[in-house]
MARDO-728133 format. One record per residue: residue in one letter; x, y, z of N, C-alpha, C, O in turn. Coordinates in steps of 0.1 Angstrom, whole numbers, plus 5000, padded with zeros to 4 digits. Example, Ala and Ser with C-alpha at 12.3 -4.5 7.8 and 13.67 -1.06 7.14 Angstrom:
# residues 2
A513249435078512349555078513249675078514249675085/S512849785071513749895071512950005079513450115080/
# end
This chain:
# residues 374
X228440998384229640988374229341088363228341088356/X230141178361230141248348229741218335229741098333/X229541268326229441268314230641258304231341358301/X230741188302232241208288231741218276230541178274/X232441258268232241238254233341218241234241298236/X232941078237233741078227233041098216231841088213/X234541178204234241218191234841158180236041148178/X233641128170234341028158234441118148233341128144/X235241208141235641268132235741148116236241188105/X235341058116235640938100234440868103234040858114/X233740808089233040788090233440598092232840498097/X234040598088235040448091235440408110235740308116/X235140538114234640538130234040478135234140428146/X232840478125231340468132231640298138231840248149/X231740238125232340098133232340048147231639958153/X233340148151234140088164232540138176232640098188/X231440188174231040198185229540138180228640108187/X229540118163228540038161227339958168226139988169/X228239818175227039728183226339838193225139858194/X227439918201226839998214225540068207224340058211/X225840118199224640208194223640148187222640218186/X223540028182222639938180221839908193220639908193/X222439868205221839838218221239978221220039988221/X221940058222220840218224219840208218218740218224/X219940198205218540228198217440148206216540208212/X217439998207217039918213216239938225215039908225/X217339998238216940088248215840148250214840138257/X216440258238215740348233213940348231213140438234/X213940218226212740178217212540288206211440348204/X213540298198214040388185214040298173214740198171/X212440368160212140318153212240338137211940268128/X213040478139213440558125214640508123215740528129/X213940428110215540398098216640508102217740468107/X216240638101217540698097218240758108218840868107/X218040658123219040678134219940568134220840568143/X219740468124220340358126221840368116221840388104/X222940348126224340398122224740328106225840358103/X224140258099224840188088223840338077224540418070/X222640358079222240518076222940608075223240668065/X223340628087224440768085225840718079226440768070/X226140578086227640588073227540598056228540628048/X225840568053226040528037226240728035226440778024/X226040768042225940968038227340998033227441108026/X228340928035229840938032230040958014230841028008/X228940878009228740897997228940977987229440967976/X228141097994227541167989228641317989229441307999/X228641417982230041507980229241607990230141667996/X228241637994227541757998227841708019227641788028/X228141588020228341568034229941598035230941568028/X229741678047230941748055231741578063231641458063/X232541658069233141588079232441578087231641668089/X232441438096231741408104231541458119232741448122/X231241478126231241448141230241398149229241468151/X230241278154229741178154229941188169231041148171/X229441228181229641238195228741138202227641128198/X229541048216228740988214229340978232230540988235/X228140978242227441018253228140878260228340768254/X228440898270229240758279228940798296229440898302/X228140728301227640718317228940578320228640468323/X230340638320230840508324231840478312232840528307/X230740338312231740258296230540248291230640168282/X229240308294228140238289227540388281227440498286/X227140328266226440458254225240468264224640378270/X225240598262223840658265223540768259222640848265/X224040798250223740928240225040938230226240938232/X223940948215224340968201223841108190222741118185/X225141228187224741278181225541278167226741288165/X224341258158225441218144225541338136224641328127/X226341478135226441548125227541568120228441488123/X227741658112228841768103228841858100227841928099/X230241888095230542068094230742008080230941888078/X230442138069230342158058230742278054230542368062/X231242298044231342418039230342478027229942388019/X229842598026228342628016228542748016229342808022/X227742808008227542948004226143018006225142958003/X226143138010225243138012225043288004225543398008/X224243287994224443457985225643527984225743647981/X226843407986228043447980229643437993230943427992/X228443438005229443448021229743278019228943188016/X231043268022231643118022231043068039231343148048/X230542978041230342948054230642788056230442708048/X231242768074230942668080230042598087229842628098/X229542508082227742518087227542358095227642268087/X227342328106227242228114225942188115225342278121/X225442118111224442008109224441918110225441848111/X223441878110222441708112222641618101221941628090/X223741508104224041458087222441408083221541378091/X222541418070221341328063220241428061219941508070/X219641408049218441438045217041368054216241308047/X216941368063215841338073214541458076214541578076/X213341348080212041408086212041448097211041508100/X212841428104212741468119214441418121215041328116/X214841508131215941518138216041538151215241618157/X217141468156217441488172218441428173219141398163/X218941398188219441338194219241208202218341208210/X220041118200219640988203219940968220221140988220/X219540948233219640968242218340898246217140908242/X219040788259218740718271218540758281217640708288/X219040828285219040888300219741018299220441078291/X219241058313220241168317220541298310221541368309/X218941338303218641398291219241498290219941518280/X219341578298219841738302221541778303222141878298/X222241648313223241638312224041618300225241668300/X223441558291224141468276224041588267225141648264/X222541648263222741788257223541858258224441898251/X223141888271224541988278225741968274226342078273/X226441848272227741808271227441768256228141668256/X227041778244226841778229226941948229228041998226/X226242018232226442168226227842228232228542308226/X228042188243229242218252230342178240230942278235/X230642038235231541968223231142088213231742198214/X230542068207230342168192230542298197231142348187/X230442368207231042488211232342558210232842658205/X232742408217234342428222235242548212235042568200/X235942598217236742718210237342698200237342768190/X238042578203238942508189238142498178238742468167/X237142498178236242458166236142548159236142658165/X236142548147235942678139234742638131234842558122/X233342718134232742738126231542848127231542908138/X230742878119230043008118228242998115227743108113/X227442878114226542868119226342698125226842598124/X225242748132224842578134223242558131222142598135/X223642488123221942508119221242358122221742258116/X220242348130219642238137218442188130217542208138/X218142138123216942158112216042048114216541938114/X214742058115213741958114213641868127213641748127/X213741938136213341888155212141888158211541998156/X211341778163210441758162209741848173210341828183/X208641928176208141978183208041918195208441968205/X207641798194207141728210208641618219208741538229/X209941708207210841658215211341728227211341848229/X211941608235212541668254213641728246213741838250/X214541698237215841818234215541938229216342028229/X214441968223213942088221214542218228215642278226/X213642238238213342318251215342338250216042428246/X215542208255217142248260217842288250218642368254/X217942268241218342318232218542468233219442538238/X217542478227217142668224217242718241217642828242/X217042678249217742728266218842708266219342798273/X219542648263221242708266221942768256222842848259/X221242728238222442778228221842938231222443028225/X220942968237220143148242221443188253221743308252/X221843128261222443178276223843168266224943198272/X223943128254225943118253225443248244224343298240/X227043298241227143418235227243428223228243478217/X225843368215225643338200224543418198223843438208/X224343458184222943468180221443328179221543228171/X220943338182220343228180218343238175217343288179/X218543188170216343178161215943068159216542978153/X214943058164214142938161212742988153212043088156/X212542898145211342918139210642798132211242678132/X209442828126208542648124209442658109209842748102/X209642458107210142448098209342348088208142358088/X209942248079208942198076207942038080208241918080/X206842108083205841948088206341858082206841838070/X206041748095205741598085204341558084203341598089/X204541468076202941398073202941248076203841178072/X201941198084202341078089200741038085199941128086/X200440938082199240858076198940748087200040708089/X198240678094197940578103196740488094195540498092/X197940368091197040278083196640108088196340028080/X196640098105196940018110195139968107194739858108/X194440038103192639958099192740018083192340128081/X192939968074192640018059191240088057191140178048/X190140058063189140078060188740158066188040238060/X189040168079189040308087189940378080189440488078/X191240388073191740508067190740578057190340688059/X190240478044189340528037188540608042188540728040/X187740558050186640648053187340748060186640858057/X188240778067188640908070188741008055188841138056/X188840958046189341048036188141148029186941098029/X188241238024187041318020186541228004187241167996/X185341258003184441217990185141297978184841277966/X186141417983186741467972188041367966188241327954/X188641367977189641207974189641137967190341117957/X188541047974188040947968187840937956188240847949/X186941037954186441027939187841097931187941067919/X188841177935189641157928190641017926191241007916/X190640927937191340817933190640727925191340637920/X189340717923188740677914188840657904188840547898/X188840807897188940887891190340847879190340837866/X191340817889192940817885193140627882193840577873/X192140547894192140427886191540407874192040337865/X191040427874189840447860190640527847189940527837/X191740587846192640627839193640477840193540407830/X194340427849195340387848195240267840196140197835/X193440247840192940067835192940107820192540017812/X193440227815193240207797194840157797195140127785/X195740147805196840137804196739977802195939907808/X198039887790197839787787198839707798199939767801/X198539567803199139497808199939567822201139587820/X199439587831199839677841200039577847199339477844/X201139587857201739517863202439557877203039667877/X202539497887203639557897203939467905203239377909/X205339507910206539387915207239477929207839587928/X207239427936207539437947208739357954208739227955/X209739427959210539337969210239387984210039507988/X210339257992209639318007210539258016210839138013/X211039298026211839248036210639128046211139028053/X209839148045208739118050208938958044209238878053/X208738898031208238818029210038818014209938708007/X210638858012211738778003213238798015213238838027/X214038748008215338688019216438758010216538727998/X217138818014218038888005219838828003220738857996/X219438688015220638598012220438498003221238408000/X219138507998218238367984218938457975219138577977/X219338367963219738397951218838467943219138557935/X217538407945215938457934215938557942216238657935/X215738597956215638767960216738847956216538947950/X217938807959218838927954218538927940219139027935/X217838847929218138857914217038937911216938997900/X215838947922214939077921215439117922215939157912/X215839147932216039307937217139397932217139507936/X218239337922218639367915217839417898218339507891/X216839347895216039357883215139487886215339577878/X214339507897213939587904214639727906214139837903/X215739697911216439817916216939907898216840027895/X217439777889217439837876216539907872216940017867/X215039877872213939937868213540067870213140147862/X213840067885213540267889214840297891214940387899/X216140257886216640327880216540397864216940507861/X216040337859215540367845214440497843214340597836/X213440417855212340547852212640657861212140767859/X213640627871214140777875215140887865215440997868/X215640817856216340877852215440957840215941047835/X213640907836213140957831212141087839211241147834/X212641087851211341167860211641277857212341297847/X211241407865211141527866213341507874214341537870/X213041467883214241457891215641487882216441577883/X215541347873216641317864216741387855217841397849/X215441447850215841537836216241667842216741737833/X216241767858215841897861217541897870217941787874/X218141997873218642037880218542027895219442017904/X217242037897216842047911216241947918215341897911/X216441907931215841767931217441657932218641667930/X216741567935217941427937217141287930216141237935/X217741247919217341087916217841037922218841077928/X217340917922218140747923219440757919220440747924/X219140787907219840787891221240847888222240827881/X220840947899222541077900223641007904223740907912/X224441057897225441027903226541157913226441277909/X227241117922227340987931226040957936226240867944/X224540987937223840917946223140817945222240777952/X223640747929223640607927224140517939223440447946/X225740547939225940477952225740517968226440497978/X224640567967224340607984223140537987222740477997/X222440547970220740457974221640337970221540267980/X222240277963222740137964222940027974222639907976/X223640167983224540107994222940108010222840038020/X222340218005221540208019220340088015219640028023/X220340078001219039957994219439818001218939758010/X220639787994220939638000221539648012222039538015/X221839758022222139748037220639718040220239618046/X219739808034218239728043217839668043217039628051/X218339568025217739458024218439268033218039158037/X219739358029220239268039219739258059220039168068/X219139338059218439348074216939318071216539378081/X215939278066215239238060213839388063212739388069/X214539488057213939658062213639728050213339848051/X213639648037213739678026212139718021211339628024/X211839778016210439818003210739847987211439947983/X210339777982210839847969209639827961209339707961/X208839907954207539897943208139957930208640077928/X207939887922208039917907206639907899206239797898/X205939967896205039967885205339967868206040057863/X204839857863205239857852203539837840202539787844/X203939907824202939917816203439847802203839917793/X203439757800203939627789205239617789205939617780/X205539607804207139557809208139677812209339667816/X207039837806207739977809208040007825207140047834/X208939997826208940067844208440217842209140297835/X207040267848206640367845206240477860205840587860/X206840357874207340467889207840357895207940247890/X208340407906208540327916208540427926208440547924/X208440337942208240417954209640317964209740187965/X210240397967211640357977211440367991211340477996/X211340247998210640288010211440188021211840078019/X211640268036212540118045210940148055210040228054/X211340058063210540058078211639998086212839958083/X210939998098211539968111210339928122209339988120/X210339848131209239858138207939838138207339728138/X207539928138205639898129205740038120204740058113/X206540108119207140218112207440188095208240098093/X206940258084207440278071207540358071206640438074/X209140408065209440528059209540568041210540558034/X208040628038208140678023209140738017208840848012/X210340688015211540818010211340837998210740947998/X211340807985211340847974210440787967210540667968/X209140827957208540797948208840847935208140947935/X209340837925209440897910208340817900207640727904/X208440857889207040837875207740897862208440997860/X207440817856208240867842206640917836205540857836/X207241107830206741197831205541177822204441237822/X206141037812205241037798203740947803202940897795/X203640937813202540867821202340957832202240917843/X202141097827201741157840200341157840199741177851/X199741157831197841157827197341027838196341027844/X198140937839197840787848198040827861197740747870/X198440917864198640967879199540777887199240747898/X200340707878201140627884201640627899201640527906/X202140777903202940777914201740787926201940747937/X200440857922199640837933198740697936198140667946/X198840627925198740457928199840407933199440367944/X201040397931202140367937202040427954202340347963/X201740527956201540557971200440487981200440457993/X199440477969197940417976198640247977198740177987/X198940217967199440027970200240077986199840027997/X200940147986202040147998201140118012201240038021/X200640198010199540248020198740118026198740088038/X197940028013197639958014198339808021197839738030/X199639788015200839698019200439718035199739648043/X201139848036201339898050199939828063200239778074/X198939828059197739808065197739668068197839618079/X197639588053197739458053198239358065197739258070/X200239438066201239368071201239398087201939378097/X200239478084200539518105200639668106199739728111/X201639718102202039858103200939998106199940058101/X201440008115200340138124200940298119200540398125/X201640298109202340428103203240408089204140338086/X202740478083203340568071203840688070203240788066/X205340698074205940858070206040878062206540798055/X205641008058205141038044206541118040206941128029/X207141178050208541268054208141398055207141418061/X209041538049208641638052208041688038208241648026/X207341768043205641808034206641958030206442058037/X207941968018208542028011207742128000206842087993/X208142247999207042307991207142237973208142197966/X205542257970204942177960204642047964204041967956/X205042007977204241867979203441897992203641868003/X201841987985201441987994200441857994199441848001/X200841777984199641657982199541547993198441497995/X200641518000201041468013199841488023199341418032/X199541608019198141658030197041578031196341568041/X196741518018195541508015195541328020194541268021/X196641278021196741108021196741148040195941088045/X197541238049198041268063196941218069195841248064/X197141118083195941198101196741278108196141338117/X197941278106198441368113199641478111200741428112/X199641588108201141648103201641698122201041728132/X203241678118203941668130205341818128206441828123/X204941878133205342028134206942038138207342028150/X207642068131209142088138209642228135209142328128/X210842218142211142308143213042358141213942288146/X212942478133214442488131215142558143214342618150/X216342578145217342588150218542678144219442618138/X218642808146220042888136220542938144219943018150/X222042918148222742968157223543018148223942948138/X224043168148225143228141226243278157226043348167/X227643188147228643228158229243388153228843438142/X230043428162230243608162231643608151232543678153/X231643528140232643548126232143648120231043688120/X233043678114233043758104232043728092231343818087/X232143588088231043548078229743508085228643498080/X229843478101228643428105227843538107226643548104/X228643658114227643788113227343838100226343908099/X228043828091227243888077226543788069226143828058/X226243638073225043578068223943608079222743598075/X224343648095222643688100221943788093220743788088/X223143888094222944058085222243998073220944008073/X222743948066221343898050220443798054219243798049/X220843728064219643618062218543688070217543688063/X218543758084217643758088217243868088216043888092/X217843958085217844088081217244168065216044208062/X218444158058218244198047216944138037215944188032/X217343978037216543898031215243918031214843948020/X214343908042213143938049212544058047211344068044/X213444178050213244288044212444338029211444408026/X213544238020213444238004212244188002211544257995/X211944108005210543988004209444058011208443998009/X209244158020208544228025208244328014207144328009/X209044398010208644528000208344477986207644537979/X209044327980208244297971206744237972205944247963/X206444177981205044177988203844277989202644257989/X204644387989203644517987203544557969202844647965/
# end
């Protein structure tokens, strides 16, 4: 039987195929938070997500493949462009797929192709090397009549903390004695404290957990709005708005699924970091850590990582995604057993603006950065 494909253009879509794609994941044995569809709907949020296209893979009447992206509109050194992407700020990207691997791709790039579509790059970003859509990928968007580049993009860092003590000892005597080092600072700090909500062990339909996790969720918002994040241009808080209501909405969606992490550290009742974290599986995903700046001598946010770590070990968990190892965080490295290599994806269609962002991007750009290098 063929391949069909339906396409959800709203994100009020997602809905109607919801359960199915909950059973895929399942299938699947698919463990990252951020393939699970209440994820991609909270992205609606946010002003920087495009319209959706949400294609989703049918052997029949039965899902067997989910691709969640959008077209956007951006600039690129001035060229207005339409740019098709992988909704969501994610560590790794793909395609959600059961069966029939080759077929379903095929018929995902074939949809985003289609003529009617108007747009001028596709940019595929953060695919994990040791993925089966890989290969197919970059083999067919090569054979259609696009430009197309692949190149390494940015690692993840993944920590394995399923023996605590075996992690330690994996770590170098330089480490170490720097985390020492950083506890031994944090102890001049008065009345230190830290509070945790855990899907693990609180109930987010109990009155006393939601009245944490409310108190909690107040707290790093407070000290995110003191971090580097909230005072700087660049970067995303908690704290921003709209993306108040995106971590709102994806906090108590996980908590309501009992998928929730939340750490707050506090110094005579000061919220002075917190670390924002979901899991899934035997999987945690590290998404956000912030520290209010005036406690940066306490190295708070690299205690806040080490508790995680620790949690993690404790409760079972055979992994810690640390996410992608973004420049300036090459500190990721130093906590890693393993970084996980991906890879990007740039298809420029033959527009007018898509040929003159290859002309700068891969051209000109590269160029410039070469002769100032000399």
């Amino acid at each position: 039987m063929p391949i069909t494909i339906e396409e959800i253009n709203t994100f009020s879509g997602i809905a109607e195929i919801r359960p199915a794609w909950l059973a895929l994941r399942q299938e699947v044995g698919e463990s990252k938070v951020y393939t699970h569809p209440d994820w991609i709907s909270a992205w609606r949020r946010l002003p920087s997500t495009g319209r959706p296209i949400i294609l989703a893979a049918r052997d029949g009447e039965a899902l067997i493949g989910v691709a969640a992206l959008h077209i956007r509109r951006s600039r690129y050194r001035g060229i207005p462009l339409r740019r098709i992407e992988f909704i969501g700020d994610f560590p790794r990207n793909d395609f959600l797929i059961k069966d029939r691997r080759e077929e379903v791709v095929r018929a995902f790039l074939g949809r985003l192709c289609d003529a009617g579509r108007a747009w001028d790059i596709m940019d595929l970003r953060r695919i994990d090397q040791g993925s089966a859509s890989l290969g197919l990928i970059r083999a067919m968007m090569k054979a259609l009549p696009y430009r197309t580049y692949v190149e390494e993009d940015r690692p993840n860092a993944i920590c394995l903390v399923e023996d605590w003590e075996a992690f330690l000892k994996r770590r170098s005597r330089n480490f170490q004695s720097r985390i020492q080092h950083a506890n031994n600072r944090l102890k001049k700090l008065s009345n230190l404290s830290l509070r945790r909500y855990s899907g693990l062990e609180d109930r987010f339909g109990r009155a006393d957990s939601r009245q944490k996790l409310e108190s909690l969720f107040r707290d790093a918002i407070a000290c995110a709005r003191k971090s580097w994040q909230g005072r700087s241009a660049e970067g995303t808080a908690i704290s921003d708005e709209p993306a108040y209501r995106f971590f709102r909405e994806i906090i108590h969606n996980s908590a309501s699924m009992g998928r929730l992490l939340l750490h707050v550290l506090y110094a005579d009742a000061r919220p002075i970091a917190f670390d924002l974290s979901f899991f899934e599986g035997r999987m945690i995903m590290g998404y956000k850590i912030g520290f209010d700046p005036d406690f940066k001598y306490y190295s708070p946010g690299g205690h806040l990582l080490m508790k995680l770590l620790e949690y993690g070990a404790e409760q079972g968990f055979s992994e810690v995604d640390l996410m992608s190892i973004e420049e300036g965080q090459d500190y990721k490295r130093r906590y890693a057993d393993k970084i996980l290599e991906t890879r990007r994806i740039t298809v420029f269609n033959r527009t007018l603006n898509g040929n003159s962002a290859r002309l700068v991007m891969k051209k000109l750009v590269p160029c410039v950065k070469g002769l100032v290098r000399r």
